[in-house]
KEMARLUM-771601 format. One record per residue (C-alpha): x, y negated, z negated; residue in one letter. Coordinates in steps of 0.1 Angstrom, whole numbers. Example, Ala and Ser with C-alpha at 12.3 -4.5 7.8 and 13.67 -1.06 7.14 Angstrom:
// KEMARLUM-771601
+-------+-------+-------+---+
:  east : north :    up : r :
+-------+-------+-------+---+
:   123 :    45 :   -78 : A :
:   137 :    11 :   -71 : S :
+-------+-------+-------+---+
***
This chain:
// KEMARLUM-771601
+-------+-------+-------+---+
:  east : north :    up : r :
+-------+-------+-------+---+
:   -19 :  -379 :  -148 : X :
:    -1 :  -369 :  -174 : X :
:   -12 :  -347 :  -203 : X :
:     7 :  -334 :  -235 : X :
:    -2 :  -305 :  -251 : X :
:   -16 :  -300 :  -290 : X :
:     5 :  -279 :  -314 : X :
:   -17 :  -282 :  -343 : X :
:   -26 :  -243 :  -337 : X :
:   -33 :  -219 :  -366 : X :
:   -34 :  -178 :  -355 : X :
:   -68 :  -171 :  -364 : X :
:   -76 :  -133 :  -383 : X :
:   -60 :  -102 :  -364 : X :
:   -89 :   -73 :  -367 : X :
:   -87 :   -57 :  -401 : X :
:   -83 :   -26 :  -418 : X :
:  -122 :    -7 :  -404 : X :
:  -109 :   -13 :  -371 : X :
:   -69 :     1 :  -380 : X :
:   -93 :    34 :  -392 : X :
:  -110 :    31 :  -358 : X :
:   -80 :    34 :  -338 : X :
:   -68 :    61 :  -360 : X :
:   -96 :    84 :  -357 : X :
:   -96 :    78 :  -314 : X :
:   -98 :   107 :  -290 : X :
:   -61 :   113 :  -286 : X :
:   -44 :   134 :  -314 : X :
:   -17 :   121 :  -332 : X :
:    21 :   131 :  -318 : X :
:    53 :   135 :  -337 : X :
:    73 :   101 :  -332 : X :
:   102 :   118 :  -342 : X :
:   106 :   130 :  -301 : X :
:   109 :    95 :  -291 : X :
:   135 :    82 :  -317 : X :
:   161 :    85 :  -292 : X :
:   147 :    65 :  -264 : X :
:   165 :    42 :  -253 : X :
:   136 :    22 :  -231 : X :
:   137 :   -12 :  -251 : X :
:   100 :   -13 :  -247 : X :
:    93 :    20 :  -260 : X :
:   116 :    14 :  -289 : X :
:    96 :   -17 :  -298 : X :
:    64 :    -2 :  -296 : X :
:    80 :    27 :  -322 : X :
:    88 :    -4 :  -345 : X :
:    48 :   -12 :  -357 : X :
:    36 :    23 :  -350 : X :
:     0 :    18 :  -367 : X :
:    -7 :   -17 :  -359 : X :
:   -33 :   -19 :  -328 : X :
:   -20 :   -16 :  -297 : X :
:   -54 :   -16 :  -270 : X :
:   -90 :   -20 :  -271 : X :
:  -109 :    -7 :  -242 : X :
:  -147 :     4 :  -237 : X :
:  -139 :    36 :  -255 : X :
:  -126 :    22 :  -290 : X :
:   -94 :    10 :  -305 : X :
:   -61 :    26 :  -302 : X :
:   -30 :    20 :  -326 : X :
:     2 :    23 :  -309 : X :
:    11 :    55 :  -324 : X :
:   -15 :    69 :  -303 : X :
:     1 :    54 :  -269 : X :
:    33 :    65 :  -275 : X :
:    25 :   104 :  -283 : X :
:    -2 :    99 :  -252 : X :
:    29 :    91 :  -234 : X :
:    48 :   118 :  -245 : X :
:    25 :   144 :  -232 : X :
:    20 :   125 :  -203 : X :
:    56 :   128 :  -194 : X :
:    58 :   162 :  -210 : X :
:    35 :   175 :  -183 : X :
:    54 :   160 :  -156 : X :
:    85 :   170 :  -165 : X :
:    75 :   204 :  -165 : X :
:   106 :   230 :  -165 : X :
:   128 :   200 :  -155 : X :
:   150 :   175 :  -182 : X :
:   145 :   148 :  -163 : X :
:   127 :   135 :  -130 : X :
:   160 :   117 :  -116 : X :
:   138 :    92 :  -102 : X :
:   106 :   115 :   -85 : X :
:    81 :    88 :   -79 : X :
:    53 :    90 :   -92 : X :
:    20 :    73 :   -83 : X :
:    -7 :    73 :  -105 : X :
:   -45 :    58 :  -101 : X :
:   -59 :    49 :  -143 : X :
:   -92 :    24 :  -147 : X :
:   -84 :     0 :  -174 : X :
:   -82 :     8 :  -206 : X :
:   -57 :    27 :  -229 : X :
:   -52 :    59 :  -208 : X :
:   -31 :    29 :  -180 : X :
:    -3 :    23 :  -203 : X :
:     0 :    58 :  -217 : X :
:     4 :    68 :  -178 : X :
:    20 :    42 :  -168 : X :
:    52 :    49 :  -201 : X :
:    50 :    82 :  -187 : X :
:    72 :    85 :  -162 : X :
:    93 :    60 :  -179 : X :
:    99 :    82 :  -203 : X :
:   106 :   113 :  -184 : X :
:   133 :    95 :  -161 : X :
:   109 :    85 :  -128 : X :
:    94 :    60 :  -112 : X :
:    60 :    48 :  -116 : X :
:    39 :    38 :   -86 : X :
:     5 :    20 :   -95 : X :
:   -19 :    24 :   -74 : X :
:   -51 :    -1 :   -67 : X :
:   -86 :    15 :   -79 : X :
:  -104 :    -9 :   -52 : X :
:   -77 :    -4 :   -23 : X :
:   -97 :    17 :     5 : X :
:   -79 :    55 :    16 : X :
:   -57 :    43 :    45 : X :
:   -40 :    21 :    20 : X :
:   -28 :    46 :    -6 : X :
:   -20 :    69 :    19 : X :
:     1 :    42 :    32 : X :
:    18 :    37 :    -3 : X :
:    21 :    74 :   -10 : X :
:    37 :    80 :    21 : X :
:    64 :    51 :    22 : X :
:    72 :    55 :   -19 : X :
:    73 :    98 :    -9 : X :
:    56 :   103 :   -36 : X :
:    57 :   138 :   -51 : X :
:    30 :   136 :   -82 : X :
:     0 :   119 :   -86 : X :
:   -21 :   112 :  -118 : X :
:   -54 :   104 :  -113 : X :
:   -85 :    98 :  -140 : X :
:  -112 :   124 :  -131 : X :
:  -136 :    96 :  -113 : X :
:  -115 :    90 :   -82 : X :
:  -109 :   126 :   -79 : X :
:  -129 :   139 :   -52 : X :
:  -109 :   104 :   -32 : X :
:   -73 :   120 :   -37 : X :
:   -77 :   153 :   -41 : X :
:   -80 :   159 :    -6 : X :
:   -52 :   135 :     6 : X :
:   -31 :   152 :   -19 : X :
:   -33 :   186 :    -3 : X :
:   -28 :   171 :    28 : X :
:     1 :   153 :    20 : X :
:    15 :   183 :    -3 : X :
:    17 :   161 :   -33 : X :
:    13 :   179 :   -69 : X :
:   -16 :   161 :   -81 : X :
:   -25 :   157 :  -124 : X :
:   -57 :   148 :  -138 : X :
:   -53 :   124 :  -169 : X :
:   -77 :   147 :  -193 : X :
:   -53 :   177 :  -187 : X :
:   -20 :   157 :  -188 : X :
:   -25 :   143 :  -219 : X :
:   -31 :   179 :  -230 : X :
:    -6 :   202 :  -242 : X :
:    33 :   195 :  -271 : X :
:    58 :   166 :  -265 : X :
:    88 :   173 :  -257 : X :
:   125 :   156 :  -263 : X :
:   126 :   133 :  -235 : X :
:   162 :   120 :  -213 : X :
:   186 :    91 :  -219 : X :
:   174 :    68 :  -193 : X :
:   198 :    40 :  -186 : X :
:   183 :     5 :  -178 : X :
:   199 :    -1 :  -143 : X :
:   177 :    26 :  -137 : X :
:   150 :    24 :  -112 : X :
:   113 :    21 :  -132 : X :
:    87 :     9 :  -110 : X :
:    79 :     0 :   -75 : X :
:    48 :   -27 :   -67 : X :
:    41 :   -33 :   -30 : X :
:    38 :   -71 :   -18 : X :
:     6 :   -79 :    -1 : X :
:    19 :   -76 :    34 : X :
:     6 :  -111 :    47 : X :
:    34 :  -110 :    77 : X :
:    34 :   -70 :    77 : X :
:    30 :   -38 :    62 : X :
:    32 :   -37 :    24 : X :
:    71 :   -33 :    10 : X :
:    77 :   -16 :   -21 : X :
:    95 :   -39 :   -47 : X :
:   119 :   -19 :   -71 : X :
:   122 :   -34 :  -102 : X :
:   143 :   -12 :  -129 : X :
:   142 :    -8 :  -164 : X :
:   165 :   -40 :  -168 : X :
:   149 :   -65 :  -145 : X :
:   115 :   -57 :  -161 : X :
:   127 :   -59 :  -197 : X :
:   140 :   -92 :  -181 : X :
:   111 :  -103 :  -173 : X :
:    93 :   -94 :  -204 : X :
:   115 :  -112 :  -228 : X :
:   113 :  -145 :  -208 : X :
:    80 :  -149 :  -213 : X :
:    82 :  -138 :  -247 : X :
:   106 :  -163 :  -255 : X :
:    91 :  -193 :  -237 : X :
:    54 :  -184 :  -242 : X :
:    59 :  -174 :  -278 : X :
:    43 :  -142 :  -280 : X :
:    38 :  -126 :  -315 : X :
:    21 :  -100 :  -333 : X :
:    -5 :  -124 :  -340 : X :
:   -12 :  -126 :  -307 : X :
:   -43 :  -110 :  -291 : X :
:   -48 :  -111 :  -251 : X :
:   -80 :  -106 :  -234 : X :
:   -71 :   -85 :  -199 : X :
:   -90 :   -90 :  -171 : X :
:   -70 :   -88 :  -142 : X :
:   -58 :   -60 :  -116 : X :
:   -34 :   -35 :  -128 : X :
:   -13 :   -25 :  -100 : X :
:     0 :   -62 :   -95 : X :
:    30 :   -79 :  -120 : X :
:     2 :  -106 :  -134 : X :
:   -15 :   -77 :  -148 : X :
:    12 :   -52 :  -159 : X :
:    39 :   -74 :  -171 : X :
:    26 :  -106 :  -175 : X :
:     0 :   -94 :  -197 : X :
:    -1 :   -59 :  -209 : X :
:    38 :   -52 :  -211 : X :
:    40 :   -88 :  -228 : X :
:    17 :   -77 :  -257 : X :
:    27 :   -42 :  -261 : X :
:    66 :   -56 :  -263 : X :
:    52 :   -81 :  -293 : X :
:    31 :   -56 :  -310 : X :
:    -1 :   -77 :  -305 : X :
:   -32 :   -64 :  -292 : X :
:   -43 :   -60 :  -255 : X :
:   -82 :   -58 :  -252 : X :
:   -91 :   -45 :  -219 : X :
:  -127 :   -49 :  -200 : X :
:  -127 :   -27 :  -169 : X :
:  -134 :   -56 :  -150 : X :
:  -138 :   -92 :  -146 : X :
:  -174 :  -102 :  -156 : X :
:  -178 :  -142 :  -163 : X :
:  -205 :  -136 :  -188 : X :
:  -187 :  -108 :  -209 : X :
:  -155 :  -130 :  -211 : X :
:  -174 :  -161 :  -222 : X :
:  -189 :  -132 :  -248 : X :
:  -156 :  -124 :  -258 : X :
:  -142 :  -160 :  -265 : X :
:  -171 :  -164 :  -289 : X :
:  -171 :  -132 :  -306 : X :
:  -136 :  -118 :  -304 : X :
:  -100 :  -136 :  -324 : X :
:   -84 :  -140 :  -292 : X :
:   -54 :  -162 :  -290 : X :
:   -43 :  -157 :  -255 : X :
:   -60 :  -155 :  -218 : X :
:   -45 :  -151 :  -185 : X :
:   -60 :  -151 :  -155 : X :
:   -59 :  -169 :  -116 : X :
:   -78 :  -197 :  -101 : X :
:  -110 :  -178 :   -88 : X :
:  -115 :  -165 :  -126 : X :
:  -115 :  -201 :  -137 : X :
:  -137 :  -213 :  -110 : X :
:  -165 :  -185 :  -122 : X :
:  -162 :  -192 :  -158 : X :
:  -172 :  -231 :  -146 : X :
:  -198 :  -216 :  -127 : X :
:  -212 :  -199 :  -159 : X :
:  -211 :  -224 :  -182 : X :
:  -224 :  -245 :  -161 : X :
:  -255 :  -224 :  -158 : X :
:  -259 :  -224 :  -195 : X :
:  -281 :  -238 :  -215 : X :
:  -270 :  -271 :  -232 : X :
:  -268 :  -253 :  -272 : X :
:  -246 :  -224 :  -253 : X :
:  -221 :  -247 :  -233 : X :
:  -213 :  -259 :  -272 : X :
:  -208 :  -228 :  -283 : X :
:  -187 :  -218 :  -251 : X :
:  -168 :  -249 :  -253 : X :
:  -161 :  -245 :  -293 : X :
:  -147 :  -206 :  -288 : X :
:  -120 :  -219 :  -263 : X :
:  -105 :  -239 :  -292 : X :
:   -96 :  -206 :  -313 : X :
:   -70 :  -198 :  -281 : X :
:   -37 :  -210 :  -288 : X :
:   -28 :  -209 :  -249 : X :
:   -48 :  -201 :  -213 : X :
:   -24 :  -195 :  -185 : X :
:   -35 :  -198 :  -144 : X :
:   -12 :  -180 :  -118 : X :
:   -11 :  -157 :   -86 : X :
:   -23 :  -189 :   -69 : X :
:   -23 :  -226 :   -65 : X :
:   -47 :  -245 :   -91 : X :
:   -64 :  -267 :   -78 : X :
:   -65 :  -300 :   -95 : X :
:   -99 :  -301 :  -100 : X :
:  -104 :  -269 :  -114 : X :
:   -75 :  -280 :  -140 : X :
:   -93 :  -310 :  -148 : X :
:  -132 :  -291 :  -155 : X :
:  -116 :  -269 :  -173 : X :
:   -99 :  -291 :  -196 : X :
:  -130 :  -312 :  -198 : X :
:  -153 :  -279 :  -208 : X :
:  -128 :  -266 :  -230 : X :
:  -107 :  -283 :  -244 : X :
:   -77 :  -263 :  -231 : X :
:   -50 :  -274 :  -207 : X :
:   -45 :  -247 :  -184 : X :
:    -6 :  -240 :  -184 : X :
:     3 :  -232 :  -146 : X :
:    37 :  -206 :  -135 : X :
:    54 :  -194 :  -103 : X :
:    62 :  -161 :   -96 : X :
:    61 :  -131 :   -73 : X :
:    62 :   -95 :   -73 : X :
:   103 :   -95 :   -63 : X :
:   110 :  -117 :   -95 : X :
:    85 :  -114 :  -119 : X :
:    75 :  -147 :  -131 : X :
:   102 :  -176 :  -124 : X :
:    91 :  -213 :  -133 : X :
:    66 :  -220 :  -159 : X :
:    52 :  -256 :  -173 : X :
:    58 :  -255 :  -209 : X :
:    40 :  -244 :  -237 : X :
:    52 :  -274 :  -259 : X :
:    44 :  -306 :  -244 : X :
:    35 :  -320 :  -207 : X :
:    17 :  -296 :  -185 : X :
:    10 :  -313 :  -149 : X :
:   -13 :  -310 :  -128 : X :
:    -3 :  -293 :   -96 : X :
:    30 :  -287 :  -113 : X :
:    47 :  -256 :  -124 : X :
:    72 :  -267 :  -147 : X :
:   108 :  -257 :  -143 : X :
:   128 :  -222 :  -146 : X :
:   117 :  -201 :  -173 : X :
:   147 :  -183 :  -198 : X :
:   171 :  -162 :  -178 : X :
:   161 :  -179 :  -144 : X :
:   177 :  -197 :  -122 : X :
:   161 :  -216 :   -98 : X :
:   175 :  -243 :   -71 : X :
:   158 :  -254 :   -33 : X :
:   179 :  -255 :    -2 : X :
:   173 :  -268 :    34 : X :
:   171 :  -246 :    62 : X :
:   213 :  -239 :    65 : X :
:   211 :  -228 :    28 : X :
:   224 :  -258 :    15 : X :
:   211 :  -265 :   -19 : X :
:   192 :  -299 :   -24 : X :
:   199 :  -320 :   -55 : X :
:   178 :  -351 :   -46 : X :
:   143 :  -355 :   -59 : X :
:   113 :  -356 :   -36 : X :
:   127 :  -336 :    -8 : X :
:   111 :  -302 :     0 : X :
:   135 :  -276 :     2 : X :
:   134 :  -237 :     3 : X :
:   128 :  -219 :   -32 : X :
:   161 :  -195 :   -42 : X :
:   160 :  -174 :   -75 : X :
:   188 :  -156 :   -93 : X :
:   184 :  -140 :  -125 : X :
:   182 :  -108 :  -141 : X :
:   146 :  -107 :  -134 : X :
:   149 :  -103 :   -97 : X :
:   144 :   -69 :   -85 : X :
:   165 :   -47 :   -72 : X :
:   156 :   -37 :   -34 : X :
:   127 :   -31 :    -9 : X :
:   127 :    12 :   -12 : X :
:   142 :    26 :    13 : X :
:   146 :    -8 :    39 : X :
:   183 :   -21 :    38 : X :
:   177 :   -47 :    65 : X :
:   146 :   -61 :    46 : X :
:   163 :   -62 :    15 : X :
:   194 :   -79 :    32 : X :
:   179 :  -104 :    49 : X :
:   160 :  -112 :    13 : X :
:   192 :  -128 :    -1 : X :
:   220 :  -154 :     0 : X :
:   248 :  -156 :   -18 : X :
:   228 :  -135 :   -47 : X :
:   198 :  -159 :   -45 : X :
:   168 :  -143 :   -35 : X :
:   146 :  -163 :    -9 : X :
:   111 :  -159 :   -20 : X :
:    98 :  -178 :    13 : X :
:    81 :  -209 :    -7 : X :
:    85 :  -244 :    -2 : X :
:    86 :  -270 :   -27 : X :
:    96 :  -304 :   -40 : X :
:   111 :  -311 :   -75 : X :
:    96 :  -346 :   -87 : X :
:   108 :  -357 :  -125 : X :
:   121 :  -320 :  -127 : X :
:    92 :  -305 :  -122 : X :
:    84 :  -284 :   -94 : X :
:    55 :  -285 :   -70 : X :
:    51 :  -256 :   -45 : X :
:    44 :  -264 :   -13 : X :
:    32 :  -231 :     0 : X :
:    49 :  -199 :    21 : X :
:    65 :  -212 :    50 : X :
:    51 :  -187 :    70 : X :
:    16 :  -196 :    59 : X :
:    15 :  -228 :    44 : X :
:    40 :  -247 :    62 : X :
:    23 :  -264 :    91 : X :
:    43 :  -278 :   118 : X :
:    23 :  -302 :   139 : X :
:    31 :  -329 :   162 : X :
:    63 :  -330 :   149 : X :
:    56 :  -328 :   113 : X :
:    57 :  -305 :    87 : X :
:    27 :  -308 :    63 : X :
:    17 :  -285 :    39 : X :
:   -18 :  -269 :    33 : X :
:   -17 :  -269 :    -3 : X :
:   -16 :  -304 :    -3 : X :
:   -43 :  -311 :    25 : X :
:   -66 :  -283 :     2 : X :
:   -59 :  -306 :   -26 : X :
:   -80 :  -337 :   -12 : X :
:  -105 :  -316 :     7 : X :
:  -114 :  -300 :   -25 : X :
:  -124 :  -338 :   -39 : X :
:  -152 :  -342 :    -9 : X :
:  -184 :  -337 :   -27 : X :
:  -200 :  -311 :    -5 : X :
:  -167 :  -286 :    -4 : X :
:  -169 :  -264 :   -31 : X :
:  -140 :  -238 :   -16 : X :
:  -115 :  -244 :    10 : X :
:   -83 :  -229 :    27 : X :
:   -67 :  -247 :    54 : X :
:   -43 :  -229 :    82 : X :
:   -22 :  -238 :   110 : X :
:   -36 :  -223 :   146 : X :
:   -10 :  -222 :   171 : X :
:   -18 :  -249 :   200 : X :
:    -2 :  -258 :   235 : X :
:    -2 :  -295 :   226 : X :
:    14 :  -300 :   190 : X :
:    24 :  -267 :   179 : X :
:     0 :  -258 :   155 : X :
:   -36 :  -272 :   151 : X :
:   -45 :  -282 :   112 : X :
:   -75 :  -258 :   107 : X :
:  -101 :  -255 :    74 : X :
:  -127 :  -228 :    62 : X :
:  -149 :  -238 :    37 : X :
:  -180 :  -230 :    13 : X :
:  -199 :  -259 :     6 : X :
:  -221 :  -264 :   -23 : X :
:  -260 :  -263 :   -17 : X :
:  -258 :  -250 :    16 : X :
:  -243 :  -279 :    28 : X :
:  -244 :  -281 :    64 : X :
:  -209 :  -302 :    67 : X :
:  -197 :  -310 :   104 : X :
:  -165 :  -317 :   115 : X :
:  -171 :  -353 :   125 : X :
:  -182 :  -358 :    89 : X :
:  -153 :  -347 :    76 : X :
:  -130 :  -360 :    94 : X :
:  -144 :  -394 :    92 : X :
:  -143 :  -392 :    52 : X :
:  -109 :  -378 :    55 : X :
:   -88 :  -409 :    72 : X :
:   -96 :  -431 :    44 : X :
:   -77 :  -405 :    25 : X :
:   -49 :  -388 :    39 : X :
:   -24 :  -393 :    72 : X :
:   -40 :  -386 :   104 : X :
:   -19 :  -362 :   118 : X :
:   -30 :  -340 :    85 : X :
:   -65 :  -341 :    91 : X :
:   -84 :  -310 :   103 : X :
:   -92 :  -310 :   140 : X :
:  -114 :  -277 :   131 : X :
:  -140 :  -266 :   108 : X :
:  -156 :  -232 :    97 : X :
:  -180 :  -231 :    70 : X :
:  -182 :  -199 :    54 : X :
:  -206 :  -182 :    30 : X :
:  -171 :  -171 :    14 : X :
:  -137 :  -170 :    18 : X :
:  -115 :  -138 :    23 : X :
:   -99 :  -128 :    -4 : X :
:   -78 :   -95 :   -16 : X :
:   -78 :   -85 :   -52 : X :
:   -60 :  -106 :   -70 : X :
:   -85 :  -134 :   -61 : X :
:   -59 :  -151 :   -35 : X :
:   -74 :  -163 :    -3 : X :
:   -66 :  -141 :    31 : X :
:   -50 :  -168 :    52 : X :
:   -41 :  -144 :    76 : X :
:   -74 :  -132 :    80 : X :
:   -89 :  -169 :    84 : X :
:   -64 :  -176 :   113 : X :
:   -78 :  -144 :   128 : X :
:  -111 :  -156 :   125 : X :
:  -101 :  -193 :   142 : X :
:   -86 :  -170 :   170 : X :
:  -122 :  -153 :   173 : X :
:  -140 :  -185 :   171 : X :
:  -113 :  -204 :   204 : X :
:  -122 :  -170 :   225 : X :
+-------+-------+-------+---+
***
């Protein structure tokens, strides 16, 4: 199937001149710009460019960008302290959504250190983790999870801010920071192993920034509804960085709530929404459990959107397909990771696929190879995915080996398969996860998910190799099935040879009330294997 794209798109009204007034009369006192002239952070320097057009909307109000930058001017006053510059300190900082994330967030940008996000929903043992392997030496926290890290502070002797009191207090003239410097460091979900911090500096994430600027079109016009986590690169660059850098406006909710962003589309001049598959799946869910007048006034606010991106995941076909038929919209689908930022992207002018995700975005380049590193130039062949670009990041902190073993030849190995078909690419999966070798082939979940997700009684699935004596790795699926469904294996498997090769059929079923997932909505595959293992004992 095959599906081009409108462009018959008109920017609908940016919020006028009451709300300009709103912003202005905010919470946080003005600052004096004048400290920041000098930076030389590209992003701040943008931001200083439209200093009183709105910048974020959040539960408390609107906020111009003046605000943010002299709220990040104190905050990196107060970390600074007696000291010029941080010279790299990390530090880690836990902010809800909303306006007070990017003012911490710029802060120890500005003061020369490295900002370490930390997940609101990640449970103690966790952040201790990350606070121990970044060494941390400040932490900024919003007042609510207080009585949580106060304690481990101590314990851990790190100087610990709350954000009322840091945003307290004069600016200051702030250090040259040059842009090889390092900026930020992420840590990767840790499906083979403990969590490794990503580095990214100041150039690979301005890198980043301006290639989805450039090939998603981002303008001042633009206004973004946020609704995803903000200690993951979907979040912070993707989304928020993206609009600050364009001087459009970032509306925040503090969290995802299907009814509240259907709400928002209707009420609000959005232009732009981002989010991953499981979002997508609940906004079906909730129109569909409208009444017939409110799915027409649902479907009619998704036309004012000049684009709706899907990432952090695979899209299902089907859930491209509803939502194109509810909205209107066709959902444009990207690749990236935490190591690169965002890499391949379908475009925004003309054929967006289905189970596609285009090709390399500007600035990337991106290439497959077999499994001696040799790159593949035929079509149709899976291969390895290499990326090279400014937008890759810099190292794993402190783990030479890891970072090593990460590249070839200056390509970085991001450990996902694909196949390039009419220069498109079509990911495969991890290797390590989605890569199943059995009986002598090599098949890939995504692919098997794909046609499971067409049986009429599945409504969520996640299929997973199980090591086995006899061919290597047994094909394995959890799913939720819609109605309660009580779906056996020899139903399924029965309605699944008239579709698909034998040797990719499951040989095992679980039925789930739901599938593990962490919080960026992807399914746990490692945690489904586990539960397979529990199920054989």
């Amino acid at each position: 199937m095959r599906i081009l794209v409108r462009n018959d798109y008109s920017p609908p009204r940016r919020e006028g001149r009451e709300d300009i007034e709103k912003a202005r009369n905010s919470d946080f006192e003005e600052e004096d710009l004048s400290l920041l002239n000098d930076s030389t952070i590209l992003l701040i320097k943008r931001a200083l460019e439209h200093p009183d057009r709105l910048a974020i909307i959040d539960n408390r109000g609107h906020h111009i960008y003046r605000k943010l930058l002299g709220a990040a001017n104190k905050v990196a006053s107060q970390l600074l302290k007696d000291r010029h510059d941080l010279n790299e300190t990390r530090v880690a900082f836990m902010a809800p959504p909303g306006f007070e994330y990017p003012a911490v967030l710029w802060g120890p940008w500005l003061a020369g250190g490295i900002a370490v996000p930390l997940c609101i929903s990640h449970p103690l043992p966790e952040i201790e983790y990350v606070l121990a392997d970044s060494e941390a030496e400040i932490l900024v926290a919003h007042p609510e999870f207080e009585d949580r890290l106060r304690p481990l502070a101590g314990r851990m002797g790190i100087r610990l801010l709350l954000s009322p009191e840091i945003f307290q207090g004069a600016g200051k003239p702030m250090p040259e920071i040059d842009e090889n410097r390092r900026a930020m460091i992420l840590y990767t979900s840790g499906t083979t192993s403990k969590p490794k911090g990503a580095v990214t500096t100041h150039k690979n994430i301005t890198s980043q920034i301006t290639s989805l600027i450039e090939a998603w079109e981002w303008s001042a016009d633009d206004h973004v509804l946020h609704v995803l986590p903000l200690h993951h690169t979907h979040g912070i660059i993707n989304v928020l960085s993206c609009a600050l850098w364009a001087g459009a406006v970032c509306e925040i909710l503090p969290k995802f709530d299907a009814d509240r962003v259907w709400e928002r589309f209707i009420h609000s001049d959005l232009t732009l929404f981002m989010a991953v598959p499981t979002i997508y799946v609940k906004l079906i869910a909730a129109w569909e459990d409208a009444t017939t007048e409110m799915r027409e006034s649902m479907s009619k606010a998704c036309s004012k959107l000049r684009l709706m991106v899907s990432g952090s995941a695979a899209l299902p076909a089907s859930v491209f397909e509803k939502w194109q038929e509810i909205s209107g919209q066709t959902l444009l689908e990207r690749y990236g990771m935490t190591e690169i930022g965002m890499a391949l992207s379908n475009p925004l002018h003309g054929e967006r696929r289905p189970g596609f995700v285009g090709g390399p975005l500007p600035g990337v380049e991106a290439r497959l190879v077999d499994e001696s590193d040799n790159e593949i130039t035929e079509e149709d062949k899976p291969g390895g995915i290499q990326v090279k670009g400014a937008n890759v990041f810099l190292e794993y902190w402190r783990k030479p080996d890891a970072t090593r073993n990460a590249f070839r030849d200056g390509w970085f190995c991001t450990g996902d398969e694909a196949v390039v078909e009419n220069g498109y690419f079509r990911i495969l999966g991890r290797s390590s996860v989605d890569i199943i070798k059995t009986g002598g082939y090599k098949v890939s979940a995504l692919e098997i998910e794909e046609v499971l997700l067409t049986h009429p009684e599945i409504n969520e699935c996640a299929v997973v190799g199980v090591a086995d004596a006899e061919w290597g790795e047994r094909v394995c699926t959890a799913v939720t099935t819609k109605g309660n469904s009580l779906l056996s294996i020899d139903d399924l498997r029965k309605w699944a040879k008239e579709r698909m090769a034998s040797y990719k059929i499951p040989s095992r079923l679980m039925v789930l009330n739901d599938l593990p997932r962490n919080v960026m909505g992807k399914v746990t595959k490692t945690e489904i294997k586990e539960l397979f293992a529990i199920q054989a004992e």
